[in-house]
N, C-alpha and C positions, 0 to 999 in steps of 0.2 A: 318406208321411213326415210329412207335415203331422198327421195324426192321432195319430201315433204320439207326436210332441211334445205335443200338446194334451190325450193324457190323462196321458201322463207327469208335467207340468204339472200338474193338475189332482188327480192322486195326492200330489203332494208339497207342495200347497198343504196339503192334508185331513189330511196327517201333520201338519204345523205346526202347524194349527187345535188337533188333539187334544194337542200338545204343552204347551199354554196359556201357551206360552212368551210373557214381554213386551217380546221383542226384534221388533221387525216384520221378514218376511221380505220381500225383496226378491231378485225375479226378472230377470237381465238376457239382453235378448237379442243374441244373436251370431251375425252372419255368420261362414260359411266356419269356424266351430269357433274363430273366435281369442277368447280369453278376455285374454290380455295388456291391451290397449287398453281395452276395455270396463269394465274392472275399474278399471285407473287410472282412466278419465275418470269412473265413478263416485266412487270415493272423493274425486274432486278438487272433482267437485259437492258431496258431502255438506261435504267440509271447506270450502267456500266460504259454505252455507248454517246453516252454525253453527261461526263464527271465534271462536278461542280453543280450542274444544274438542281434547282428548289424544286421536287417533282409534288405535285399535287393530285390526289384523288379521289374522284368523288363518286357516291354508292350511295345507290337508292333504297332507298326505307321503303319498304309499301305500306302504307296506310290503310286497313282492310273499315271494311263496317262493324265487324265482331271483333270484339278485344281479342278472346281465341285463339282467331283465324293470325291475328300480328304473332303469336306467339310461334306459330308452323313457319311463318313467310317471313320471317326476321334473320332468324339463328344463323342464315347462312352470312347476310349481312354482318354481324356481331363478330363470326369466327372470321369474314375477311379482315375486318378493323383491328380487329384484333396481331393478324397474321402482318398487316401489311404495317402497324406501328410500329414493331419490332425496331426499325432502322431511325436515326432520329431526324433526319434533311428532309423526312414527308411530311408531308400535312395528308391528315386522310378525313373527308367531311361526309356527311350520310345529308342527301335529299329526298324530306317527303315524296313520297309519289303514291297519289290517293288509286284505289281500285275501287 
C-alpha cells in the first residue's frame, strides 16, 4: 500500500510541476483516511503564519450519475464546510466536479 501512495504522490506532484501553476502545492498526510482535522489544522497554521490575510477555500463537490451515490461522496465535503466556517476571515466555496 505503501508504494502505491508513493507513486501516486509522486504522479501528482509532476502534474503540478507541468502545470506551472504559482500557487504552491501542498500535500497533507492523513491517518485512517480522515481529511476533516487535517485540513482545518492546516489552514489554521497557514492563517496563523500570515495574520491579516483573506484566506480562501475551495472543495470539491463530486457530482455522481446516481443521486445516491452524491449522498456517500458529499458528507465529507458538508462536514469540512462546515468545520472550516467556524472562523469568519474565510470564504469556503464547493466546486462541482462531475465523475
Amino acid at each position: 500500500m505503501h508504494d502505491f501512495v508513493s507513486i501516486n504522490r509522486e504522479k501528482l506532484q509532476e502534474k503540478w510541476r507541468q502545470s506551472e501553476s504559482d500557487i504552491p502545492l501542498e500535500i497533507i498526510d492523513s491517518p485512517y483516511r480522515s481529511v476533516i482535522d487535517p485540513i482545518v489544522d492546516f489552514v489554521a497554521q497557514f492563517e496563523e503564519l500570515h495574520p491579516g490575510v483573506f484566506t480562501t477555500v475551495i472543495i470539491p463537490a463530486f457530482v455522481t450519475r446516481k443521486w445516491w451515490d452524491g449522498l456517500l461522496h458529499n458528507q465529507t465535503t458538508l462536514f469540512l464546510k462546515t468545520a472550516l466556517r467556524a472562523k469568519k476571515s474565510r470564504v469556503v466555496t464547493t466546486v462541482r466536479y462531475y465523475l
